[in-house]
C-alpha positions in Angstrom: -9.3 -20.6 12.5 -11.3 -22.8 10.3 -14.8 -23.8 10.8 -15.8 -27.2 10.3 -19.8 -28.5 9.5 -20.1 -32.3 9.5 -22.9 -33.9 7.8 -25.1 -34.4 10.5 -24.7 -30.9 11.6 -25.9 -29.5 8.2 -28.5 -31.9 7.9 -30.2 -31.4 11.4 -29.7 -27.5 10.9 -30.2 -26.6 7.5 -34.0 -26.9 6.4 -35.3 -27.2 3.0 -37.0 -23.9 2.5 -33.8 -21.9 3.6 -31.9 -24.2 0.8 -34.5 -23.2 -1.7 -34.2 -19.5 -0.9 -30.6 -19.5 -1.1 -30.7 -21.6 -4.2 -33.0 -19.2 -5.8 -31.2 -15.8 -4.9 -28.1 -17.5 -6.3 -30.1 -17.6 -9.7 -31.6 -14.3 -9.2 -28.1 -12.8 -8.9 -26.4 -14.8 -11.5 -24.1 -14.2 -14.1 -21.6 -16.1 -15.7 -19.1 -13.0 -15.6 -19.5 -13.0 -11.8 -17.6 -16.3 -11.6 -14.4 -18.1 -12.5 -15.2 -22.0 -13.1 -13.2 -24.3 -14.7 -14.4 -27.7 -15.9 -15.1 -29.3 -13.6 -12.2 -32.6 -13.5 -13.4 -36.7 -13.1 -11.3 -39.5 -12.5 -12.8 -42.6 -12.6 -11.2 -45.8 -10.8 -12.6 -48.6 -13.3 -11.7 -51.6 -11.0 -13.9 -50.5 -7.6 -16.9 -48.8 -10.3 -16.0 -45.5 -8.7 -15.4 -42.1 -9.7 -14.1 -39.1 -8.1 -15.2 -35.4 -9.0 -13.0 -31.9 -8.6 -15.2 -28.9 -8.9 -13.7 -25.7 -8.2 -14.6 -21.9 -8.6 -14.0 -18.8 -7.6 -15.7 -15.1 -7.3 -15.0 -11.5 -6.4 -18.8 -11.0 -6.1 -19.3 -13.8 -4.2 -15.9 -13.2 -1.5 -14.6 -16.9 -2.0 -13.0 -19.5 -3.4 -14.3 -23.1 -3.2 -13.8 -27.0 -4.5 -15.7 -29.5 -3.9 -14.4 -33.3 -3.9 -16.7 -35.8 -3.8 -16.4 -39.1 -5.0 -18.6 -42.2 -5.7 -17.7 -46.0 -4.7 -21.1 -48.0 -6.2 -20.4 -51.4 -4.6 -20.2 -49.1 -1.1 -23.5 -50.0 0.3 -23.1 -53.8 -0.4 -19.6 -54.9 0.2 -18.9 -52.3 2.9 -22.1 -51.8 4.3 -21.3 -47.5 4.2 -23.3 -44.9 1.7 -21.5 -44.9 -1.8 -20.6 -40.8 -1.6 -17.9 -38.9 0.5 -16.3 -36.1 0.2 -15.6 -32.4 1.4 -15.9 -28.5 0.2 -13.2 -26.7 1.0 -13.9 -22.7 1.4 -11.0 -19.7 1.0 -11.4 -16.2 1.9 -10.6 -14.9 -1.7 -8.5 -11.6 -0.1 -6.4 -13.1 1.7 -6.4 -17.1 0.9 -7.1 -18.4 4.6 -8.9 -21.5 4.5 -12.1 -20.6 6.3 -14.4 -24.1 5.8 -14.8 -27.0 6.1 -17.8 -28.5 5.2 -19.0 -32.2 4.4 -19.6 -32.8 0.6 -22.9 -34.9 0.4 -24.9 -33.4 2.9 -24.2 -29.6 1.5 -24.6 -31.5 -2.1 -27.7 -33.3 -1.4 -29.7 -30.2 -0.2 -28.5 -27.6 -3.1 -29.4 -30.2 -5.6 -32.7 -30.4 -3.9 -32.9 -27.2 -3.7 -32.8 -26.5 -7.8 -35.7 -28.7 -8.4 -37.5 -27.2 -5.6 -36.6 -23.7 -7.7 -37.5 -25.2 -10.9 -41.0 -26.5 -9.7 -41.7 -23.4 -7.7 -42.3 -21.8 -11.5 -42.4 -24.9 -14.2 -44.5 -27.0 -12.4 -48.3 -27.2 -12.3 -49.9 -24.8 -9.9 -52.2 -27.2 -8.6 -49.9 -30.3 -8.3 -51.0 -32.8 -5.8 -49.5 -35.9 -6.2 -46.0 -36.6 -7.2 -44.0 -39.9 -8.5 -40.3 -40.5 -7.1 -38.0 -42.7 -8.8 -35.3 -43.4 -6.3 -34.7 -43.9 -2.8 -31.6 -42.8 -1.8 -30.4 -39.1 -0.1 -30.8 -37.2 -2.4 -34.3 -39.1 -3.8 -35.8 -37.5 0.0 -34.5 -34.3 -0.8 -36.1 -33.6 -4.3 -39.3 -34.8 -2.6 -38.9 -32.8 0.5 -37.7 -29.4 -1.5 -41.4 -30.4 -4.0 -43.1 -30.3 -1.2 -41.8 -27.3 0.3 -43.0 -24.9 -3.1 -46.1 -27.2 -3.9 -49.1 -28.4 -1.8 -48.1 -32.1 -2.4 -50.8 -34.6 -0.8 -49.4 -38.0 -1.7 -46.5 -39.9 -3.3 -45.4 -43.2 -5.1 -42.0 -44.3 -4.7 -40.3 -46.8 -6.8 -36.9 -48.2 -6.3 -35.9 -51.4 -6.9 -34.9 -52.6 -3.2 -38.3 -53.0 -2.0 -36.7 -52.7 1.8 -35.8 -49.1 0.5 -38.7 -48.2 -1.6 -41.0 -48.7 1.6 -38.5 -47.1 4.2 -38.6 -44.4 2.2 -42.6 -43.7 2.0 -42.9 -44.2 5.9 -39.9 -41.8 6.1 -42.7 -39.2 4.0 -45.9 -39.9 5.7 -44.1 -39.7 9.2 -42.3 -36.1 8.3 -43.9 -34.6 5.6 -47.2 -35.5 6.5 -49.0 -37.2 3.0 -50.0 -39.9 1.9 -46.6 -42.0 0.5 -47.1 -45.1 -0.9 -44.0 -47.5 -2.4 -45.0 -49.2 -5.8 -43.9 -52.2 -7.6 -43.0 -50.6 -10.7 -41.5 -46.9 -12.2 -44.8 -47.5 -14.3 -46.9 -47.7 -11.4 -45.2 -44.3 -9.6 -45.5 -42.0 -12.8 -48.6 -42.7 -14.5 -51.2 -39.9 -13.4 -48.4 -38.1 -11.3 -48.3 -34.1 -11.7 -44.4 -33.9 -10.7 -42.0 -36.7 -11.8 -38.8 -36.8 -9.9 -36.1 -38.9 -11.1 -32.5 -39.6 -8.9 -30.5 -42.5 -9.3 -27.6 -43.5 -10.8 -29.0 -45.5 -13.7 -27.0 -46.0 -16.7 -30.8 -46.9 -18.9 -33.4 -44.9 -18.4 -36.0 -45.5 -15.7 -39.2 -44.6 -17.0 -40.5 -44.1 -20.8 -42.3 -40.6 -21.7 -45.3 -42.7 -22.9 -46.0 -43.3 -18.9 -46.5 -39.2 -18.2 -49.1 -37.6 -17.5 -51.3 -34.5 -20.3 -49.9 -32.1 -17.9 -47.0 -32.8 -15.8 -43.3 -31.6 -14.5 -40.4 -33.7 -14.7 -37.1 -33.1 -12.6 -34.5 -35.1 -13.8 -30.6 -35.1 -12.0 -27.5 -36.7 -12.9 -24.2 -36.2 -13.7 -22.1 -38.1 -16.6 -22.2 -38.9 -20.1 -22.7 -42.6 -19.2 -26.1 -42.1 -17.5 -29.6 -42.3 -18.7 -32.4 -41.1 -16.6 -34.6 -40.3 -19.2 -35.2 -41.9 -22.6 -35.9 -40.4 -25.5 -40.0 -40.1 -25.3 -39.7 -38.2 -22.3 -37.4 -35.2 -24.3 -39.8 -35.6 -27.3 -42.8 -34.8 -25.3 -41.3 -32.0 -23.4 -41.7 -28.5 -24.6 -40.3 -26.8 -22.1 -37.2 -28.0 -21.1 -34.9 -26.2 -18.8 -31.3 -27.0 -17.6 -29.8 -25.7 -14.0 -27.0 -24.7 -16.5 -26.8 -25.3 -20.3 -23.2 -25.9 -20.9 -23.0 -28.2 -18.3 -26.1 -30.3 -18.7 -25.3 -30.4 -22.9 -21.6 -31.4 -22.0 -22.2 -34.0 -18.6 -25.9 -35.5 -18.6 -26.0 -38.5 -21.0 -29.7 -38.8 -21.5 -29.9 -35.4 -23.0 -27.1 -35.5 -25.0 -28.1 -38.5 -27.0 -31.5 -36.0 -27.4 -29.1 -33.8 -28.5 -27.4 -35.9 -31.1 -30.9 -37.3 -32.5 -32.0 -34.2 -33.2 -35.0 -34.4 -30.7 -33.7 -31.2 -28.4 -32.4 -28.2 -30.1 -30.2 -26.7 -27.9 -30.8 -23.2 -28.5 -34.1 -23.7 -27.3 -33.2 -25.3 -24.0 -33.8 -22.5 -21.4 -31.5 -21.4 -18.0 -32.7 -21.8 -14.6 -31.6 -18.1 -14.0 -33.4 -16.8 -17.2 -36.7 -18.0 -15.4 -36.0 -17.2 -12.1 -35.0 -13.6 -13.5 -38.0 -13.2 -16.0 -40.3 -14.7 -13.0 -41.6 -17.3 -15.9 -44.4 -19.1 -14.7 -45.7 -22.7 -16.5 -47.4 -21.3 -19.9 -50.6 -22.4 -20.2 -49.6 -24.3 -23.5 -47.0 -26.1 -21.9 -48.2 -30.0 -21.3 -45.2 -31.5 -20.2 -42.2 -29.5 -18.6 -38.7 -30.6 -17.8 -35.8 -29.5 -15.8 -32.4 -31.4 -16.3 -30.3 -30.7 -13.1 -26.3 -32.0 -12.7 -25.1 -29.1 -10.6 -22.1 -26.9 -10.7 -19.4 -25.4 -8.9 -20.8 -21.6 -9.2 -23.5 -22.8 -7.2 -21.3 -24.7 -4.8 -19.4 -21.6 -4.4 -22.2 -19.2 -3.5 -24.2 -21.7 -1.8 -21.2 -22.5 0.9 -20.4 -18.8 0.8 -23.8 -18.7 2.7 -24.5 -21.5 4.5 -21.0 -20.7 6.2 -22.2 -16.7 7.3 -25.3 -18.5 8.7 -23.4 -20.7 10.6 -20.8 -18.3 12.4 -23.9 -16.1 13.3 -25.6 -19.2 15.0 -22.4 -21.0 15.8 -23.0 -23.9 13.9 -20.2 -26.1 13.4 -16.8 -26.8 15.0 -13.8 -23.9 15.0 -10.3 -25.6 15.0 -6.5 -24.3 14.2 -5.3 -26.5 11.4 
């Protein structure tokens, strides 16, 4: 019998600060040892802009084996009217092999990678951050802000994205739920200057804001996934010293605005600290730390563990659909 979450399931169940917990014993507990993860596979379909991600591990510790495939169509959300990401997590009993979930992709996605920079502000960013900038509108754009605001006392927001109809949906969307004061902007400029907390999620291929536009003391949360993209230029990794990845070998390897950091000698690698290293250490924001930054593109350890959970929550509460395949 297989158990089967659909995306509106795990997004009307699942809350933010149970993703964050979960996200943050995963680091707690991790170690690379503890988990089999190959690299993770991408096939790109040229002719529809669309690419299609395999990420699959498996752990002992953990009691599973999962892959995720998700896949992104760009010209989704004008030519067919429908989001531009779909996919599923698939979820084996490692003792015996029996397929035991089935869980929709983007919803499970959007929340872990929310989740991280919720982790990664809960200790990098400013104790006293109050107001936050948000470049990006999209699903998992609400979650980043939702998972900020769950670890920090966030009173008010600028949004920039550059559908205004979106920019402006979103910041209702946050004064309605979250409560504080969101306003949509005309410009990234506009959203970042004199923020605390930075977030960045799109899909840009240049980046979308300069590092001249931060803040003295400020936390930047940066997400993406492939060598071709650009969040962040090259200021923004200059001013930084404290820069953190989700994990190192896949951040260095898959986010393209740090690697071209990288290769101009701006970020030395061995200085680039783990998520789990400061969860472990319980490293709070040193006090000579001005501008911090955490570079998030996920990975399949995490998909593992966090499904492994989110699954035992849900046959205790009976969450979800049980079918025979």
């Amino acid at each position: 019998m297989v158990r089967v979450i659909s995306r509106s399931e795990l997004e009307n169940w699942l809350d933010m600060k149970t993703s964050v917990e979960i996200v943050e014993d995963f680091f707690r507990d991790y170690g690379d040892e503890k988990y089999v993860a190959p690299p993770r596979m991408v096939t790109a379909i040229e002719e529809r802009e669309a690419v299609y991600l395999n990420m699959p591990a498996a752990s002992l510790h953990v009691g599973g084996y999962a892959v995720k495939l998700i896949n992104e169509y760009r010209k989704n959300p004008v030519l067919h009217g429908m989001e531009a990401a779909h996919g599923v997590v698939l979820f084996f009993d490692i003792e015996t092999g029996v397929l035991k979930g089935v869980l929709d992709a983007v919803a499970l996605t959007s929340l872990r990678t929310g989740a991280i920079g919720g982790v990664g502000a809960k200790y990098l960013a400013p104790v006293d951050s109050r107001s936050a900038a948000l470049i990006g509108s999209g699903r998992t754009a609400w979650t980043q802000l939702t998972a900020l605001h769950t670890v920090r006392n966030i009173e008010r927001v600028k949004i920039y994205s550059p559908t205004k109809a979106n920019r402006e949906k979103l910041a209702e969307k946050a004064s309605k739920t979250l409560g504080i004061d969101a306003k949509a902007v005309d410009s990234p400029r506009e959203a970042v200057e004199n923020a605390d907390v930075v977030l960045t999620a799109t899909n840009s291929a240049e980046p979308v804001l300069s590092g001249e536009w931060l803040a003295e003391n400020v936390h930047v949360t940066s997400i993406g996934a492939l060598p071709t993209r650009r969040e962040l230029d090259l200021e923004t990794f200059r001013r930084a010293e404290l820069i953190a990845a989700d994990l190192k070998k896949s951040v260095l390897r898959e986010a393209g605005d740090i690697m071209a950091a990288v290769e101009k000698g701006i970020v030395d690698p061995a200085k680039v600290l783990e998520l789990h290293e400061v969860v472990k250490q319980n490293l709070t924001r040193p006090r000579n730390v001005h501008v911090s930054l955490l570079k998030s593109v996920g990975f399949a350890a995490l998909d593992l563990y966090f499904t492994s959970r989110v699954l035992r929550m849900a046959e205790k509460m009976d969450v979800g659909r049980v079918v025979e395949l």
